[in-house]
SETOR-774952 format. One line per 10 residues: number of its first residue (from 1); their letters; for each residue x, y, z of N, C-alpha, C, CB. Coordinates in nm, 2 decimals. Glycine has a CB too. Layout:
N
NUM	A	X:Y:Z:X:Y:Z:X:Y:Z:X:Y:Z ~ ... $
***
This chain:
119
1	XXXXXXXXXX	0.08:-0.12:0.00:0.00:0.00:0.00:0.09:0.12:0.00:-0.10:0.00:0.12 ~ 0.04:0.17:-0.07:0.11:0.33:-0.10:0.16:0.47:-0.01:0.02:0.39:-0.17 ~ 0.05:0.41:0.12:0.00:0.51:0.21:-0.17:0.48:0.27:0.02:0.66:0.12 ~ -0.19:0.56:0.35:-0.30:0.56:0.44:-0.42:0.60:0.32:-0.28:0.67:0.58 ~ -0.55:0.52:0.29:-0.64:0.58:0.23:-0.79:0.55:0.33:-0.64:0.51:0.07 ~ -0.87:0.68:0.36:-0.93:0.75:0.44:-1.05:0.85:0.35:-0.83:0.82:0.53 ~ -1.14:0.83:0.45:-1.24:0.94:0.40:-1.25:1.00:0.52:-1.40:0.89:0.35 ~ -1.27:1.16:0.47:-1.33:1.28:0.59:-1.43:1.36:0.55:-1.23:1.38:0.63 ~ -1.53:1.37:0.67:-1.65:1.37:0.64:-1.67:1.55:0.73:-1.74:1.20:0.70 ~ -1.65:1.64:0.67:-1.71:1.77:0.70:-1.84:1.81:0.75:-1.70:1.84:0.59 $
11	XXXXXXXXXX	-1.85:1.85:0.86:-1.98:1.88:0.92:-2.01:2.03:0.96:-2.01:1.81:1.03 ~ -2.09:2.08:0.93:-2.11:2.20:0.96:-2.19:2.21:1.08:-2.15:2.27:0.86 ~ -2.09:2.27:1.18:-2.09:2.28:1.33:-2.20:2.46:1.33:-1.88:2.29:1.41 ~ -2.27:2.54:1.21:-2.30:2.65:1.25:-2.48:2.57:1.26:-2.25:2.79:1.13 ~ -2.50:2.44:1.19:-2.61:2.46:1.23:-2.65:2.33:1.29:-2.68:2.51:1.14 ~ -2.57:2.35:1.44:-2.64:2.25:1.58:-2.75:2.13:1.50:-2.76:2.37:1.72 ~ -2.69:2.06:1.45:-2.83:1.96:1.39:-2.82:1.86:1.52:-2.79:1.84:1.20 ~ -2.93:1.78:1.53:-2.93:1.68:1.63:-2.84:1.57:1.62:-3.05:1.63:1.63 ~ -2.84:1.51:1.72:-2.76:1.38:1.66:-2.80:1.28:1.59:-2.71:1.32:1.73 ~ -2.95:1.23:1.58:-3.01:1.15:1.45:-2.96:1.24:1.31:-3.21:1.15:1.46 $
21	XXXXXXXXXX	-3.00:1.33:1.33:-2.96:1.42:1.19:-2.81:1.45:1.22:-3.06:1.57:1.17 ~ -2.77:1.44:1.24:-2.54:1.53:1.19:-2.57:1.34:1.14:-2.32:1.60:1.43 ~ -2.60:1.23:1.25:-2.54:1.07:1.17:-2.63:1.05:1.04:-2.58:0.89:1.29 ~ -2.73:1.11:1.02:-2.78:1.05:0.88:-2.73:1.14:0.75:-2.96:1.04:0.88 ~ -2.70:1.27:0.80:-2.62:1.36:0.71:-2.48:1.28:0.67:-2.58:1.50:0.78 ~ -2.43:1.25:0.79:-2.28:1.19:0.79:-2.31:1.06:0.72:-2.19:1.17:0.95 ~ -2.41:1.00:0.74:-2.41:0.83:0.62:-2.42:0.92:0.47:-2.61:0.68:0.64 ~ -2.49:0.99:0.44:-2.50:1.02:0.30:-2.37:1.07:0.27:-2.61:1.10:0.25 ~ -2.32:1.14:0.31:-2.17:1.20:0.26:-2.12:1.11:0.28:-2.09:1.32:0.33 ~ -2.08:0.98:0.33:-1.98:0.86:0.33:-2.01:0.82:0.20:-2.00:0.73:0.44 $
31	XXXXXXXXXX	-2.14:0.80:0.19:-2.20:0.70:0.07:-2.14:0.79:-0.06:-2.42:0.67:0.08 ~ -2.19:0.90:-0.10:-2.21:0.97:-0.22:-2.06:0.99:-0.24:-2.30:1.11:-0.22 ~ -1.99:1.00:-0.13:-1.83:1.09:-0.19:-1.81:0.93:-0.20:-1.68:1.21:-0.06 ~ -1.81:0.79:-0.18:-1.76:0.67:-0.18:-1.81:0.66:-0.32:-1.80:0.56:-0.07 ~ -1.90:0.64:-0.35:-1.93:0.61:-0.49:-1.86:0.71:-0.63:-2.09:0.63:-0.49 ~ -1.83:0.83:-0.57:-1.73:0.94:-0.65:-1.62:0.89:-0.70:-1.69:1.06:-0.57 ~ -1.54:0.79:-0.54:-1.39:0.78:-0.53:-1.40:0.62:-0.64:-1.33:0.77:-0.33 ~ -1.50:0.56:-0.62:-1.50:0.44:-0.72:-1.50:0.46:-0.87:-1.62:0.38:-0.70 ~ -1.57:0.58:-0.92:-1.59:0.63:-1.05:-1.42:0.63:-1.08:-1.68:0.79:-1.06 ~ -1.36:0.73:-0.96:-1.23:0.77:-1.03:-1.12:0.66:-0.99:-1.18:0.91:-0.98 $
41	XXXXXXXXXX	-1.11:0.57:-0.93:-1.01:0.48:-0.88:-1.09:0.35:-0.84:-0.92:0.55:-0.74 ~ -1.13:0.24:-0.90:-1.21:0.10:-0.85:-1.08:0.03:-0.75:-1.26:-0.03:-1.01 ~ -1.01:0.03:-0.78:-0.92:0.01:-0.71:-0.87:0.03:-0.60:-0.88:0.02:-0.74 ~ -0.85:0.18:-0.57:-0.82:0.22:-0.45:-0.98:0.21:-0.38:-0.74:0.38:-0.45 ~ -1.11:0.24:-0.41:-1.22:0.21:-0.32:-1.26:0.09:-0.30:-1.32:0.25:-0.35 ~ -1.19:-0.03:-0.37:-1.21:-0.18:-0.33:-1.08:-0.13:-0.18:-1.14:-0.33:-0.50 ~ -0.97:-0.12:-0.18:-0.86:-0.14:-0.12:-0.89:-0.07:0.04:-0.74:-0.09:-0.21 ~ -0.99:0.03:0.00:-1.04:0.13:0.13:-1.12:0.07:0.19:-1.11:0.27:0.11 ~ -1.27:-0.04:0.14:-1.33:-0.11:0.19:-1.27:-0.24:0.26:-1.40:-0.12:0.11 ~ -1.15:-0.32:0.20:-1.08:-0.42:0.22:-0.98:-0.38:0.36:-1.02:-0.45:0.09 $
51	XXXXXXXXXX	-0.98:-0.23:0.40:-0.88:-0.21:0.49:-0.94:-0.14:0.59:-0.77:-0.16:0.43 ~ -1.06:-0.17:0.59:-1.17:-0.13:0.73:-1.27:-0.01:0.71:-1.08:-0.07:0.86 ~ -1.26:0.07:0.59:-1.30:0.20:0.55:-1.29:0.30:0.69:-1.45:0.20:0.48 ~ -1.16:0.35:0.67:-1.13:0.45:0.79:-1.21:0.57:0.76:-0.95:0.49:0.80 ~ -1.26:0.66:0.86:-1.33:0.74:0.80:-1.30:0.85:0.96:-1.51:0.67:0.74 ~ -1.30:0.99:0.91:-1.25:1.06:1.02:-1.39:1.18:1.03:-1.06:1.13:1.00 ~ -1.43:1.22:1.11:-1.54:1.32:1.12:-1.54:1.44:1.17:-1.64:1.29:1.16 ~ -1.53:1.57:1.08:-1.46:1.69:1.13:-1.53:1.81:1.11:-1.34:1.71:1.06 ~ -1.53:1.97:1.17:-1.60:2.01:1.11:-1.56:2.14:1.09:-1.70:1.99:1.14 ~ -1.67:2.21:0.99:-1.63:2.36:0.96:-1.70:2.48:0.98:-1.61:2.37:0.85 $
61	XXXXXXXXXX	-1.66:2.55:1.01:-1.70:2.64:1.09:-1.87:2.70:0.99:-1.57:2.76:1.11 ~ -1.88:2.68:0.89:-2.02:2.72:0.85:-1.98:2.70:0.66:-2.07:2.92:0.92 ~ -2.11:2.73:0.62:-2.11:2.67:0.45:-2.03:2.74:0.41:-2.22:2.68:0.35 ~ -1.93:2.86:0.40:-1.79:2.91:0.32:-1.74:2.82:0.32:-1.70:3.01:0.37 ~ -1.66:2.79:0.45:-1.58:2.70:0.47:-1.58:2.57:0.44:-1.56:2.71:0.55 ~ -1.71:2.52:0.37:-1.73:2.36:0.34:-1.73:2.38:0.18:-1.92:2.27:0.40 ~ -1.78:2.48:0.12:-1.75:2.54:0.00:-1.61:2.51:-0.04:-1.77:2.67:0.01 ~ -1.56:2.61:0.00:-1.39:2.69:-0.02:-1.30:2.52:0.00:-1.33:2.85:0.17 ~ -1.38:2.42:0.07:-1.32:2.24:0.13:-1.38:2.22:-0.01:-1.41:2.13:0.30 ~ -1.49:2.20:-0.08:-1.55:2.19:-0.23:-1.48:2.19:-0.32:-1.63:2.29:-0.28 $
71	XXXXXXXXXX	-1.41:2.31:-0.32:-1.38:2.31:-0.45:-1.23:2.35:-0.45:-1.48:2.40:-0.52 ~ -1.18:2.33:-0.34:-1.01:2.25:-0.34:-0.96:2.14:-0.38:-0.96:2.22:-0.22 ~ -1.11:2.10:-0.32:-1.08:1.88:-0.32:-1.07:1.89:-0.46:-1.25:1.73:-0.26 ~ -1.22:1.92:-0.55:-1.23:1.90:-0.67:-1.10:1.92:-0.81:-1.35:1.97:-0.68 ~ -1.00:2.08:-0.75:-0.94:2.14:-0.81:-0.81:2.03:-0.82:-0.93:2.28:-0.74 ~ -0.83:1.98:-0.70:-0.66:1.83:-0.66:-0.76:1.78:-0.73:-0.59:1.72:-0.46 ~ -0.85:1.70:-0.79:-0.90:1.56:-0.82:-0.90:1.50:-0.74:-0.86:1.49:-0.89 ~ -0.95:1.51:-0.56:-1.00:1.44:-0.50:-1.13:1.42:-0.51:-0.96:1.46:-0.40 ~ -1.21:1.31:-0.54:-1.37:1.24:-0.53:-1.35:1.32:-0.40:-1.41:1.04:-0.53 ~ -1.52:1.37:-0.45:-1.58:1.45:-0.32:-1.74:1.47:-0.32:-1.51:1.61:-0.31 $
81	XXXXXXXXXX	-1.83:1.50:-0.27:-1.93:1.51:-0.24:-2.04:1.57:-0.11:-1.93:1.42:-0.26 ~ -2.12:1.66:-0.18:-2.20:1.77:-0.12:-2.32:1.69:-0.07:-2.24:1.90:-0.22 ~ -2.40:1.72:0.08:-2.53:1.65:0.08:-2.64:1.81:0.14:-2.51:1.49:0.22 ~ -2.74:1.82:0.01:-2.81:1.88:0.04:-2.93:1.82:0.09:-2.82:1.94:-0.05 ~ -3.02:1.89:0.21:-3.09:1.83:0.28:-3.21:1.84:0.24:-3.08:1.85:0.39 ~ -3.30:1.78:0.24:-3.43:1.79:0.15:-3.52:1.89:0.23:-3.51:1.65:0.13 ~ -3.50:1.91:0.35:-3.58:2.00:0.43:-3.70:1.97:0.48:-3.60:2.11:0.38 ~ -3.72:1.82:0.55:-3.81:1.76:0.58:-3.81:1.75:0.71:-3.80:1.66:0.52 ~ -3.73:1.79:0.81:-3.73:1.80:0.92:-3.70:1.93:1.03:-3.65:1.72:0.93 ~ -3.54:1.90:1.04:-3.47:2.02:1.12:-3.45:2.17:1.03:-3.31:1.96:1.15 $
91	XXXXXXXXXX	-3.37:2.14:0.88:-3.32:2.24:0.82:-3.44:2.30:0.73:-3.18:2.21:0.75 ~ -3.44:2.41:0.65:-3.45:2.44:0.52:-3.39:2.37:0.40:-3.42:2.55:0.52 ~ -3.56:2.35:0.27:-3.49:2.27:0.21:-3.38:2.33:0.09:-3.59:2.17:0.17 ~ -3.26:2.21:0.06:-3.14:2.21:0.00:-2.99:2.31:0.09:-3.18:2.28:-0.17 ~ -3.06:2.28:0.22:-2.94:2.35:0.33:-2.82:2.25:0.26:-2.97:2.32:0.54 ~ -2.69:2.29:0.25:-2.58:2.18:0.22:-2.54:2.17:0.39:-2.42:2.24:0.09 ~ -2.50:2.04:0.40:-2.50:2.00:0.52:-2.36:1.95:0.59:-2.59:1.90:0.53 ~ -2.31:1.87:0.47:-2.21:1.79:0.51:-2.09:1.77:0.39:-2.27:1.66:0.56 ~ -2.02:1.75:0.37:-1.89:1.77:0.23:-1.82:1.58:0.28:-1.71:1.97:0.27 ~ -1.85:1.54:0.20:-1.77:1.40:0.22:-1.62:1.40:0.12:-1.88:1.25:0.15 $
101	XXXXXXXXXX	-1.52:1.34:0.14:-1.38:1.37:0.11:-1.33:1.24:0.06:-1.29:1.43:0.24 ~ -1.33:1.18:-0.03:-1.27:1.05:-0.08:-1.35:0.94:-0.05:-1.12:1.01:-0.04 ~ -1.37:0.82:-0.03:-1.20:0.75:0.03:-1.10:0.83:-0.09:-1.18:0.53:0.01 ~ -0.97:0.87:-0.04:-0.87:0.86:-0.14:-0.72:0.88:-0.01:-0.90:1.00:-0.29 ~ -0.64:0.93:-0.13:-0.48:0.95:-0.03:-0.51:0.98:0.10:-0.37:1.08:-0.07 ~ -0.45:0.95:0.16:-0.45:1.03:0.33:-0.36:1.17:0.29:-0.35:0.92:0.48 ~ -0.25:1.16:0.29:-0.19:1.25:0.26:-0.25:1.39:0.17:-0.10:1.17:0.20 ~ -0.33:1.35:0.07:-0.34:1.44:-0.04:-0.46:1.52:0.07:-0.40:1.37:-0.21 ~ -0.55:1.47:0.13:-0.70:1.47:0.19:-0.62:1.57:0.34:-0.78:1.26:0.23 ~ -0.56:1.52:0.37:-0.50:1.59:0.45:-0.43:1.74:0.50:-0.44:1.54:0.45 $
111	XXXXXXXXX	-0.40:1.74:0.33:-0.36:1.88:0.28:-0.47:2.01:0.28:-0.31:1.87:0.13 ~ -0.62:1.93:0.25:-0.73:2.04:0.29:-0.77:2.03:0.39:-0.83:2.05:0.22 ~ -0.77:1.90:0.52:-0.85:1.89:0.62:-0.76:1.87:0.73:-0.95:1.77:0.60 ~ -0.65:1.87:0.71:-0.57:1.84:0.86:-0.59:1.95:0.98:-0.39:1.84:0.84 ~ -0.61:2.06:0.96:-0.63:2.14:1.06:-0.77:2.18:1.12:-0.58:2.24:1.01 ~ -0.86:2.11:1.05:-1.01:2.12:1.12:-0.98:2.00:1.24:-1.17:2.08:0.98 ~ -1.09:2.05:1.33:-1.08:2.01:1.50:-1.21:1.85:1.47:-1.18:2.21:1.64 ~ -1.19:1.79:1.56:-1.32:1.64:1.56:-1.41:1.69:1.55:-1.37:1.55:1.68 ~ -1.52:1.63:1.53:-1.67:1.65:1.61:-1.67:1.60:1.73:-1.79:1.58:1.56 $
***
């Protein structure tokens, strides 16, 4: 293996979702950015599933900052993915909620996300 391959999953900490809702936000951003990282690498998303699918959960300070995480990833060619919320519950609908990040490099993924704090 080349290096560490990981998904990080961006949450936006400006809007206090519940915890049913931040975990069902956080499953669709696993799922959609996973199916991204397959399009671009079958390989490396077989090898991310095969090696436990590490997945780290982080957040950002409000939608700029999940944005500005958008369209860095995309600019590297890291598989990435936005979850707009239908607005059936907590939020307004098509609030963006959560930014999913590979699976891909650790290293590369790192370069946009290493300095955001846990959830």
């Amino acid at each position: 293996m080349a290096g560490e391959i990981k998904q990080v999953l961006v949450v936006r900490a400006d809007l206090k979702m519940g915890k049913g809702k931040l975990a069902a936000q956080v499953a669709h951003a696993s799922l959609m950015s996973y199916l991204e990282a397959e399009k671009k690498s079958k390989s490396l998303a077989k090898e991310w599933i095969e090696t436990g699918e590490k997945k780290i959960v982080v957040k950002a300070s409000g939608e700029g900052e999940l944005m500005r995480l958008y369209e860095e990833a995309k600019k590297e060619g890291i598989p990435c993915a936005l979850v707009h919320d239908a607005g059936l519950t907590q939020l307004p609908p098509n609030t963006i909620t959560v930014l999913g990040i590979g699976p891909w490099k650790g290293e590369e993924i790192d370069k946009l996300t290493g300095n955001l704090k846990l959830v």
